[in-house]
N, C-alpha and C positions, 0 to 999 in steps of 0.2 A: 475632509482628509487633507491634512500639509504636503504631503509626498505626493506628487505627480509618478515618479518611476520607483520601482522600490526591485531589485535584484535580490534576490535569498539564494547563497548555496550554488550559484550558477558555474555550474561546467558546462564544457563542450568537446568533444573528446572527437576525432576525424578517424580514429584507426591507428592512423601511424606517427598520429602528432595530439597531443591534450593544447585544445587554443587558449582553453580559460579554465581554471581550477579554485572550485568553489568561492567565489568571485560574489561578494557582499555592497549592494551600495544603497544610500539612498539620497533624493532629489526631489528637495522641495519647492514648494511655488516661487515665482518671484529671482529665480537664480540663472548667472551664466556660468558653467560648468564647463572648465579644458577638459577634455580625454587628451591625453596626452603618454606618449611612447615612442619607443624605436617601431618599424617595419619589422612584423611579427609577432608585436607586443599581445594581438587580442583584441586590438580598438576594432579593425574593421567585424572581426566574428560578432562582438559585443551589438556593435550596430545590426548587423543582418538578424539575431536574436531578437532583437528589440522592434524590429518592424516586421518582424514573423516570418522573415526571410529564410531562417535556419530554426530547428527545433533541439532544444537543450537534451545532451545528454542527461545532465542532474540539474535538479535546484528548479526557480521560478523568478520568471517578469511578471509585474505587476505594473500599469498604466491605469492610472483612478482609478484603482482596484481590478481592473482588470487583464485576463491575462492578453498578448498579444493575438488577436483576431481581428475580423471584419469591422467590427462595432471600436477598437483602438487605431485602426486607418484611420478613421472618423477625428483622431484629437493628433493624431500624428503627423507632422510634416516633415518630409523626411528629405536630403540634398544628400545624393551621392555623391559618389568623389567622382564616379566618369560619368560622363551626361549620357542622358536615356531620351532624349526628345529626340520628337520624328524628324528624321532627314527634312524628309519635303514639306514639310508644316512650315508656315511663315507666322511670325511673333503675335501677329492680329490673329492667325487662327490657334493657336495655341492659350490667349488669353481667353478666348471665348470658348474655348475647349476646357479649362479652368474653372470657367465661371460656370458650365454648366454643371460642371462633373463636384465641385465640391460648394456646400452650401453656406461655407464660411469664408469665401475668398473675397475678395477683395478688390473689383475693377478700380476703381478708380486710383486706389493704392498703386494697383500694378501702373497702371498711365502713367502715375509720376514720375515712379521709378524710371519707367522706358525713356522717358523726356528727357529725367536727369540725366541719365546714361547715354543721352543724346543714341539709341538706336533705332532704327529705322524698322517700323512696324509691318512694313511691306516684305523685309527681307528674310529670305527663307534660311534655316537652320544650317544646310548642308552648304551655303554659302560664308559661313562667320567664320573668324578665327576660335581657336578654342576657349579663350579668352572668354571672348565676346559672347559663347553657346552658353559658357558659366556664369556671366550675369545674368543671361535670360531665365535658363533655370533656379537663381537666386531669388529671380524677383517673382516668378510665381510661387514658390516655397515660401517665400518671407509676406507675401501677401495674401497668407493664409491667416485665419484668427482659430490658432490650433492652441491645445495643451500645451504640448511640448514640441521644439523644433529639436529634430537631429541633422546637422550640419557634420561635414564629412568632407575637411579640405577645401574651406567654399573659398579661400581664397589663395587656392595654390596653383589655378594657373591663368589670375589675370594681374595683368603691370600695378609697378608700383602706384600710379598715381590712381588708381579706381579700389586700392584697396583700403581706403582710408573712407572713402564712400561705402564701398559694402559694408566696414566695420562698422561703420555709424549706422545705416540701413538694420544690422542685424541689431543695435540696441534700440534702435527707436520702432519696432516694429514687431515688440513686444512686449508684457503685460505683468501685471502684480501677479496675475493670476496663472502665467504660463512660465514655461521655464526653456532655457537653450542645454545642448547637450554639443560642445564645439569641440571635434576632433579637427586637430593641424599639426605642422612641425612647424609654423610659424609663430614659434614662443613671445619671441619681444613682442611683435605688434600685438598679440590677443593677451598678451600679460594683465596689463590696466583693466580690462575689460570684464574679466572673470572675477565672481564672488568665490568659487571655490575651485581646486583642480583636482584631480586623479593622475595618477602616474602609474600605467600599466607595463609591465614588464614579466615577459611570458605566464603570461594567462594567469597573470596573482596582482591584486592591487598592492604596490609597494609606500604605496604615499597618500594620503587626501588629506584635502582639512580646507580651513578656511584660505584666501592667497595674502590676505595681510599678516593673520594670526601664524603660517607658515615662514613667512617673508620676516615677521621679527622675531620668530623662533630660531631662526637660521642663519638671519644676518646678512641673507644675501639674494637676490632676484630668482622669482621662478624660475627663468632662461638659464641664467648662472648653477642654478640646484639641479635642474635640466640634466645640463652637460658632466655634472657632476656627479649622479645618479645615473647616465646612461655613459660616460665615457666618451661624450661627444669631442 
């Protein structure tokens, strides 16, 4: 099977708001992939769908054929946009929390990463800036040997200078065989980056395709189509 995630038909309907209406995609091996929208657009519903967070009003996820369950935690890595690690856990107990808990992860991966990032393995969560909580939860997410990673703003709240290191980290620390799935409003820097984008706009895909085959169709930069497309 070429497709890692395949979407068919996907609604989600809240009651008093439709987040996504019948919402078609699909994502094959080997690809980084923008989710890309205004606040409100559907990205985050789409994400909580996909890691079986939310269950679809209509339509169906499929993750190597399967639907979103216990057995696809298993191929999924998934980085929220607000951090979920324990206060009182310190970055040594959290990789070894990691290492026990999932059977594709990656110690020694994580070590480097912690080194490059110059943080301090002794110190506990509830003491970082927010910054700092978002590389740690990067680098055990990226130090997984999953399917598919869903990233979810992983670089929107640390400084300029360590985002050119995550970028790199999130290309090199994955596979022919696995695919990224990168929600941000950080268009320029993750422009270069992606083989293809999506462009969500209340709960209907407005846009996809290839970003070069886009990009000469258009005449003009993702970021630039972006703002142009959303009225930024």
């Amino acid at each position: 099977m070429d497709n890692i995630l395949e979407i068919k038909h996907l609604s989600k309907d809240y009651g008093s708001k439709v987040a996504l209406n019948d919402v078609n995609i699909s994502i094959s091996k080997g690809k980084i992939v923008g989710l890309l929208g205004p606040n409100g657009s559907g990205k985050s519903t789409m994400i909580k769908l996909i890691n079986g967070l939310l269950q679809p009003s209509d339509g169906e996820i499929l993750i190597n054929g399967m639907h979103p369950s216990i057995e696809t935690k298993a191929v999924v890595a998934y980085l929220p946009e607000r951090t979920y690690l324990s206060e009182w856990m310190k970055v040594e107990e959290l990789i070894n929390f990691f290492d026990d808990f999932y059977v594709d992860f990656d110690r020694a991966k994580a070590l480097d990463m912690v080194k490059a990032l110059k943080i301090d393995m002794k110190s506990k969560i509830k003491s970082m800036s927010k910054g700092t909580k978002e590389k740690v939860q990067l680098i055990l997410v990226m130090s997984r040997k999953a399917s598919i990673y869903i990233l979810d703003e992983p670089i929107g709240g640390v400084d300029p200078a360590a985002r050119e290191y995550i970028l790199n980290t999130i290309i090199k620390n994955y596979s022919e065989d696995s695919s990224i799935v990168l929600a941000t409003h950080f268009i320029q820097e993750i422009e270069s980056l992606c083989d293809d984008i999506i462009f969500l706009n209340n709960g209907q895909v407005v846009l996809e395709g290839n970003v070069d085959d886009i990009k000469a169709e258009k005449g003009k930069s993702i970021d630039a189509l972006f703002r142009e497309v959303f009225r930024c």
